[in-house]
C-alpha positions in Angstrom: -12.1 155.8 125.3 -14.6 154.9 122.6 -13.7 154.2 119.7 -16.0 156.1 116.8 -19.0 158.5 116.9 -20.9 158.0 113.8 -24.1 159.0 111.8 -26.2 157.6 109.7 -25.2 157.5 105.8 -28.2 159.4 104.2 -27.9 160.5 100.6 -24.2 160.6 100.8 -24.0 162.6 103.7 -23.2 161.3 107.2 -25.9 162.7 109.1 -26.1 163.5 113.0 -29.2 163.6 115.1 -29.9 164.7 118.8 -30.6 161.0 119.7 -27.7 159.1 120.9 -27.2 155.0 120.8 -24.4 153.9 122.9 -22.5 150.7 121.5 -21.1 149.2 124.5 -19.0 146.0 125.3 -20.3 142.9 125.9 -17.4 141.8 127.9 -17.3 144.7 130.6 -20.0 147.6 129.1 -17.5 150.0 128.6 -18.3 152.2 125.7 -17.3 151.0 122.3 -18.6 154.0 120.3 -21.8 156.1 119.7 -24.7 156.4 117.1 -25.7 159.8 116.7 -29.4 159.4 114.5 -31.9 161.9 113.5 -34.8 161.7 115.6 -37.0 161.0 112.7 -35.3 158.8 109.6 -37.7 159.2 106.6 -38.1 156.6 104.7 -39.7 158.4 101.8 -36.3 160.3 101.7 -34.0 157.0 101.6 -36.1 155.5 98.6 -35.1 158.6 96.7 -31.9 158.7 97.4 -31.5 155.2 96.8 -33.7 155.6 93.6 -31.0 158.3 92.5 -28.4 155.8 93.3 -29.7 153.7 91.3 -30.2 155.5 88.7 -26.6 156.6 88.9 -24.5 153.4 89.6 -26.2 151.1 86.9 -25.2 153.4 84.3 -21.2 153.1 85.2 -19.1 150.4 82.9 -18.3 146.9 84.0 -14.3 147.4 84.7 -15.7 150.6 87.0 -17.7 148.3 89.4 -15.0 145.6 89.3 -12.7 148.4 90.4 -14.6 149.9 93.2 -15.7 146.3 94.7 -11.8 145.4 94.2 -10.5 148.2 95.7 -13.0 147.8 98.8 -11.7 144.4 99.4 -8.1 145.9 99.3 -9.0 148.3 101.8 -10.4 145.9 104.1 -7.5 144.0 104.6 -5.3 147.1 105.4 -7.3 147.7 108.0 -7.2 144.1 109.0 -6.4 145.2 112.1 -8.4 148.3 113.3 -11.5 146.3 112.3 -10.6 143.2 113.9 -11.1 145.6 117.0 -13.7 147.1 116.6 -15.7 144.0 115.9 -14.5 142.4 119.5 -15.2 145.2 121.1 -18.3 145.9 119.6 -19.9 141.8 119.5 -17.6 140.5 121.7 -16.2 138.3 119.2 -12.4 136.5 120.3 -9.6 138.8 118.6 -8.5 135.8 116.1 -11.9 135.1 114.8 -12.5 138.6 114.4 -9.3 138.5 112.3 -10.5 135.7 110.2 -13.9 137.7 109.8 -11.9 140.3 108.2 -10.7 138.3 105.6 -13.5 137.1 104.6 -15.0 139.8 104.4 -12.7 141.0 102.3 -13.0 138.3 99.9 -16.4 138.1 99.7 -16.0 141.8 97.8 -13.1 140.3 95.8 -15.8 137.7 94.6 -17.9 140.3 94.4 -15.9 142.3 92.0 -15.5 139.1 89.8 -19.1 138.1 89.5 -19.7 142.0 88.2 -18.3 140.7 85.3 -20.5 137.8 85.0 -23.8 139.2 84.7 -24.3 136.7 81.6 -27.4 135.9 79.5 -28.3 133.2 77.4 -29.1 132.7 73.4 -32.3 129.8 72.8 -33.0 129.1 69.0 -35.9 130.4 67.5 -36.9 127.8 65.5 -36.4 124.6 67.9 -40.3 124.2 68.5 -42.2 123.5 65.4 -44.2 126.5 63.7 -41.7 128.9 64.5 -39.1 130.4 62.6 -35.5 131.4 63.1 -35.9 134.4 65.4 -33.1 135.4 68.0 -34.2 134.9 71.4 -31.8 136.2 74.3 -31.5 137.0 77.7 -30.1 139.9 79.6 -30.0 140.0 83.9 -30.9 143.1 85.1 -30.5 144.9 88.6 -33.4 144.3 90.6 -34.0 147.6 92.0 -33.6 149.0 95.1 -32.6 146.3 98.1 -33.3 146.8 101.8 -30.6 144.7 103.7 -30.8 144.0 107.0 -28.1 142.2 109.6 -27.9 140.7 112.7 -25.1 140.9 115.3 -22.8 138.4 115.1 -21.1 138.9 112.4 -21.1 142.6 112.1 -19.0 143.4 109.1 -19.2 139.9 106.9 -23.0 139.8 106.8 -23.6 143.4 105.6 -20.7 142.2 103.1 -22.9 139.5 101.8 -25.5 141.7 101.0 -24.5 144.8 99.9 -21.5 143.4 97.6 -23.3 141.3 95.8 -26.6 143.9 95.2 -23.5 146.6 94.2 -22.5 143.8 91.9 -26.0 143.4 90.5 -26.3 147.1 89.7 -28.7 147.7 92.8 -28.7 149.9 95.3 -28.9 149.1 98.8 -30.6 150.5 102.0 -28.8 148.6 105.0 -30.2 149.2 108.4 -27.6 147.0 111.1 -28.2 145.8 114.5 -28.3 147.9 117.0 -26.6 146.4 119.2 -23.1 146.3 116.9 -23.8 148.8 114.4 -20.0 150.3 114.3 -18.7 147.8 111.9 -21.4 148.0 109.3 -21.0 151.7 109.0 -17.2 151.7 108.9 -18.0 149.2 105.7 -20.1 152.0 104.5 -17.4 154.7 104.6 -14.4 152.2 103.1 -17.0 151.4 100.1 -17.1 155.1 99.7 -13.3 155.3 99.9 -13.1 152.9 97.2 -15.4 154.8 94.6 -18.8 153.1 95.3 -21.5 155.8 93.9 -22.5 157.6 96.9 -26.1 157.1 97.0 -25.8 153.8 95.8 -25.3 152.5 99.9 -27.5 154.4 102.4 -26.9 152.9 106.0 -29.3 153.7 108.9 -29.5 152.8 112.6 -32.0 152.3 115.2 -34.2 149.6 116.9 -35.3 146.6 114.3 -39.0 146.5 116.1 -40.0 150.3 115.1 -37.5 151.3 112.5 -36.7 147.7 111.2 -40.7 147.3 110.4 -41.1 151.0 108.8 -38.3 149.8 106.4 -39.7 146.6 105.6 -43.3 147.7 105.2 -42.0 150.8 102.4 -41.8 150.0 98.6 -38.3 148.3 98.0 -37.9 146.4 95.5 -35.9 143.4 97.4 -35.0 142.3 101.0 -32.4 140.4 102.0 -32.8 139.9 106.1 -30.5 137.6 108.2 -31.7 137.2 111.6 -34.7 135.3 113.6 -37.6 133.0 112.9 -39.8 134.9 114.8 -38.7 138.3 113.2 -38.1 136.5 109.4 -42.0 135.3 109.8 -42.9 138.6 110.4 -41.7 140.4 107.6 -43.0 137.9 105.6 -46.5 138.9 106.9 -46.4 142.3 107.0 -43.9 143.3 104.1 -45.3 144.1 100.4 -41.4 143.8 98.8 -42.2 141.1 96.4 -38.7 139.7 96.3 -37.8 138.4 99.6 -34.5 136.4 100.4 -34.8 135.5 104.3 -31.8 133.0 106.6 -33.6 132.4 109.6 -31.2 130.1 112.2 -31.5 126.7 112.6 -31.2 123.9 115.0 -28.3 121.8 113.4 -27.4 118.6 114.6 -23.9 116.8 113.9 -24.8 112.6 113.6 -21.7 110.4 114.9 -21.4 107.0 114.4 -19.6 104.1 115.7 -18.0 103.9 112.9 -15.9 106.8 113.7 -12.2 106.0 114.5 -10.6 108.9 116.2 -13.4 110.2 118.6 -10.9 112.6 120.7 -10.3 114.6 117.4 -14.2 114.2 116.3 -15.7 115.3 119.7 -12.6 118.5 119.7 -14.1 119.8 116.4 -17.4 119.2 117.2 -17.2 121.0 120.6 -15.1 123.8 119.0 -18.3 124.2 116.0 -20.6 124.5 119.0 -18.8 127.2 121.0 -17.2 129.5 117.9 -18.5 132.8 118.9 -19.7 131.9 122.0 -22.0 129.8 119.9 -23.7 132.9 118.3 -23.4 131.6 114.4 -26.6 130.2 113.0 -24.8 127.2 111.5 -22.8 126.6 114.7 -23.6 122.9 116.4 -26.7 122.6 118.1 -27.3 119.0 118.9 -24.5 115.9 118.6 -26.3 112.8 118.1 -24.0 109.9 118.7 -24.7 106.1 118.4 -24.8 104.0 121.6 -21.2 102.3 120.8 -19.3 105.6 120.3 -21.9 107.4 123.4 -19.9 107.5 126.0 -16.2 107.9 124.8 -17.7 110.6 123.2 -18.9 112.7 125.7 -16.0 112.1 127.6 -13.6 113.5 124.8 -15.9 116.1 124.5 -16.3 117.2 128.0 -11.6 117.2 127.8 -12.5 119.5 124.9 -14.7 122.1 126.3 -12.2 122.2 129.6 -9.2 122.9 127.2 -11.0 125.9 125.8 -10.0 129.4 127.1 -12.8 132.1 128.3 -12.4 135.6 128.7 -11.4 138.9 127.2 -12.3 139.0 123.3 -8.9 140.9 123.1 -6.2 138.2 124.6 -5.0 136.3 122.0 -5.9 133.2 124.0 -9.0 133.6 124.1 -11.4 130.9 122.7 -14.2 132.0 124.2 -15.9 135.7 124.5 -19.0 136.9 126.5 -22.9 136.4 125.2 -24.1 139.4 123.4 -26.2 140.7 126.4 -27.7 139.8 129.4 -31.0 138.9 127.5 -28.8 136.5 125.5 -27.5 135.0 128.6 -31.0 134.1 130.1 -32.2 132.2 126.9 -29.4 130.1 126.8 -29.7 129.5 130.5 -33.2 128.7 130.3 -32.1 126.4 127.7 -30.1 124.5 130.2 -32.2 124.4 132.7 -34.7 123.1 130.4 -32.9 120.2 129.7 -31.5 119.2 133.2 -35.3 119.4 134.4 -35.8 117.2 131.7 -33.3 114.5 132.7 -30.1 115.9 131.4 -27.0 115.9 133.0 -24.8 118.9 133.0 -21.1 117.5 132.5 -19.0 120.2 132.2 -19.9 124.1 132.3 -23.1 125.2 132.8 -22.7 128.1 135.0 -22.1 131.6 133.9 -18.8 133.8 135.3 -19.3 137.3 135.3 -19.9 139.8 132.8 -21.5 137.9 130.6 -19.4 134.6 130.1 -20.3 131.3 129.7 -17.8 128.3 130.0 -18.2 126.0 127.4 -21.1 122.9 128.1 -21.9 119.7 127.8 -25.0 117.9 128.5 -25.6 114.3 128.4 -28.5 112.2 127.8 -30.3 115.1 126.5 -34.0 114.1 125.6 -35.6 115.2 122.3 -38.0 117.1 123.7 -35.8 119.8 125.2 -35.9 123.3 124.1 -31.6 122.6 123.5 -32.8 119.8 121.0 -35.9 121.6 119.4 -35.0 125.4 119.2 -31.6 127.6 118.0 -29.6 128.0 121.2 -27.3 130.4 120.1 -25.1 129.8 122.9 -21.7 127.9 123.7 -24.0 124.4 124.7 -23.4 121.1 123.3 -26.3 118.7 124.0 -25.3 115.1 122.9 -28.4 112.6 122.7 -28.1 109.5 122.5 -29.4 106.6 119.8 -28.9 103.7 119.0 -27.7 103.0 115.2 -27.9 105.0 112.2 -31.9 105.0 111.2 -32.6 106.3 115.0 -29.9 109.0 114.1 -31.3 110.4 110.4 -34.7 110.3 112.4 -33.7 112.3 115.2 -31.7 115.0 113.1 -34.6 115.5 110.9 -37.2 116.1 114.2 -36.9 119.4 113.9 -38.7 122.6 112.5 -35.2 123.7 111.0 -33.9 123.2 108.5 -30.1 125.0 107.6 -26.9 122.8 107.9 -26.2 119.3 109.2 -23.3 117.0 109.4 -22.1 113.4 109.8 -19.4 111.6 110.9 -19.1 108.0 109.9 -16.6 105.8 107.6 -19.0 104.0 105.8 -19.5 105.7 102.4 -23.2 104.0 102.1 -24.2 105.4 105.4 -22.2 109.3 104.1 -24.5 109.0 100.6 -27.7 108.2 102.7 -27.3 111.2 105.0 -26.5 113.7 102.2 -29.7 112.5 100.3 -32.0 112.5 103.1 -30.6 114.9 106.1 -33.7 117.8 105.4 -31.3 120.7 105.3 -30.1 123.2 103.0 -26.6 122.0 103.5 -25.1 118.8 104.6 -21.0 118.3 105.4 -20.0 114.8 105.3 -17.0 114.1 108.0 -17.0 118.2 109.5 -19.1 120.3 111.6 -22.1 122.5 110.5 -20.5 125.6 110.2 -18.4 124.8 107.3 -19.1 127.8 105.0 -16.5 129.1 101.5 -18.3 132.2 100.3 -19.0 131.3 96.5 -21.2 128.3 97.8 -25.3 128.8 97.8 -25.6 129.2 101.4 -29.8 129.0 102.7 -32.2 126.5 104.9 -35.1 124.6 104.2 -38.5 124.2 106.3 -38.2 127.1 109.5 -34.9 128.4 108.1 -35.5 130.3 105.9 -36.1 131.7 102.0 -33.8 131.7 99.0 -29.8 131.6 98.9 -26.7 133.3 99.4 -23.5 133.2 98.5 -22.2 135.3 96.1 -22.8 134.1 92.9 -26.8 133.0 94.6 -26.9 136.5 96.2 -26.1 138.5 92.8 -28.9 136.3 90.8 -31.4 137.2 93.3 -30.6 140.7 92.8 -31.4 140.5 89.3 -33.9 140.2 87.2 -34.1 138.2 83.5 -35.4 139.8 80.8 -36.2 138.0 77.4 -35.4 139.3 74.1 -36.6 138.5 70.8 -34.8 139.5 67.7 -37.6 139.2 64.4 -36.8 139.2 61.2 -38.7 142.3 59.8 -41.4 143.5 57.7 -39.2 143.2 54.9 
């Protein structure tokens, strides 16, 4: 049975068109829930709703935004378990990380709620440059305007978190358009913020396909945009939308450096194989590429290839599972080509490598991987561990900066020179020294360099780029 039938959040009404989109499960296509949206969704309309809510939700006090943002991070987890659900139905996402995606969701609104407070300015003197005199200069953030969000897939309730929490928390309102492909979660966070006493045309939430109603959205007069997703689709916006304030995470290729230095390589290789396959390797900052120094090479790929073995695949709703389907069948083919890339290239396929049904994937490793390879150039997004091999440290920086990416790395060593060096001259936007790329706490600036992207989230990051500073100055008089 599905689970929901839905609308699309319009002006503060939930409203129901002819045309139907079916949300069905990756793991067997059985039908999750339904979409029902207007045949036309006018964009003309959702600007003056969202002007209106505006309008409406900057003028309430301080402790009233706290309270809403609070209490939509209380209702999250209650329903801990209903949206853990719907999320592996919906993206195929392993029960327990679905769990854990609810938490964090729901403290990425408790943050949320706090930095509401915080929308601080600054006092300069007047008189510190010479000729001038002792007026009071001061500074006051104000919300941005009106912010388009749009979300990717896999992470269906977190993401949209990230955006609309902190533009709420800025004073903006927010037009969020999903994916279509797991849209359910995104609009159940639309109806708890409701619940919780968010202004009701503060959050509009629309649904249909990113190519044709994505690009209407993005070419219209909003005042920000705040897009997770793509390269390809993030460079395109950037061409084609006039919204001057643009905040873009675009994927990345992100390697995880190992040295010989490196003492326990079981437990290494175990996390590293377990950052490459979370999700079925569907998270932007999951391990792409392990590059591993010729003395540690081949205990490492042995441990890892124990690792990927030990991990479960199946059913997103067993409690053992580790391992969930690919989004679609599209999905699956990339990462497969991806593969196959790489073995024609002179990779060896250790472990995995070739799909189950509906969908699955076991978890793989490839060995002697060459650079050139689209698994050690381009964002995978699958549940692949290529491992290339160098042979010191310098041969290791180099390799993890060939790329066009730019978003997370990570290093594994026990030499604290060799742990400063990477940090200052990895070329990402985040490097973790001694753990796996996808380390992520939600009040750190999160956002890529080079290919990956534009500005940064994280709360605290996401709420100053949803404002703007305005400076004051205080004269003296005529008198």
């Amino acid at each position: 049975m599905p689970e929901r039938e839905f609308g699309c959040l319009i002006g503060g009404e939930w409203v129901e068109g002819e045309e139907e989109l079916l949300v069905l499960s990756p793991y067997d296509d059985s039908e999750v829930g339904r979409v029902l949206i207007p045949a036309e969704i006018d964009v003309d309309e959702l600007r003056k709703h969202a002007k209106e809510g505006l309008k409406r939700w900057r003028e309430r006090r301080t402790h009233e935004l706290r309270e809403a943002l609070e209490e939509a991070a209380r209702l999250v987890r209650k329903r801990e378990k209903e949206l853990a659900r719907l999320i592996a139905l919906e993206g195929g996402k392993p029960i327990r990380e679905a769990r854990f995606e609810v938490r964090r969701t729901a403290e990425v609104l408790r943050l949320c709620a706090g930095e509401a407070e915080r929308l601080w300015g600054e006092t300069l003197p007047g008189d510190a440059q010479p000729g001038r005199v002792s007026e009071l200069i001061l500074t006051v953030r104000e919300p941005v305007g009106v912010v388009l969000s749009i979300t990717p897939y896999n992470f269906p309730l977190m993401l949209p978190a990230h955006k609309l929490g902190p533009a709420l928390a800025a004073r903006c309102s927010v037009v969020h358009k999903p994916a279509s492909e797991t849209p359910l979660s995104s609009l159940r966070l639309a109806e708890l913020l409701l619940d919780a006493g968010v202004d009701e045309r503060a959050v509009q939430v629309v649904v249909g396909p990113g190519g044709e109603l994505g690009e209407r959205l993005a070419r219209s007069d909003f005042d920000a945009l705040s897009f997770t997703g793509s390269r390809e689709v993030g460079e395109r916006l950037l061409r084609i939308s006039p919204i001057p304030r643009k905040t873009l995470e675009l994927g990345g290729n992100d390697p995880v450096i190992v040295d010989e230095t490196v003492e326990d390589l079981e437990r290494v290789a175990e996390e590293v194989v377990r950052g490459a396959c979370s999700h079925a390797g569907q998270v932007c900052i999951a391990v792409e590429r392990a590059i591993v120094v010729e003395d540690a090479y081949e205990e490492f790929v042995e441990a890892a290839a124990r690792a990927a073995e030990s991990l479960r695949v199946g059913n997103p709703l067993d409690e053992r599972t580790d391992v969930g389907p690919l989004l679609n069948d599209r999905a699956l083919r990339k990462v497969m080509r991806h593969v196959e890339d790489a073995v024609e290239r002179g990779a060896e396929v250790v472990t995995g490598g070739e799909p189950r049904e509906r969908r699955l994937l076991p978890p793989t490793v490839l060995a002697d991987v060459p650079e050139d390879a689209l698994v050690a150039r381009e964002e995978t997004f699958g549940p692949v561990l290529p491992v290339l091999r160098v042979e010191d440290f310098d041969e290791a920086l180099r390799a993890a900066n060939a790329t066009e990416y730019g978003l997370h790395a990570a290093v594994f060593t026990n030499r604290l020179d060799r742990a400063v060096r990477a940090a200052r001259e990895l070329e990402a936007g985040g490097v973790i020294i001694n753990g796996v790329t996808n380390y992520r706490v939600d009040y750190m600036p999160f956002g890529g360099v080079k290919a990956s992207g534009v500005g940064r989230e994280g709360v605290p990051w996401a709420v100053r780029e949803f404002t703007e500073e305005k400076t004051i100055v205080l004269g003296r008089g005529s008198s």
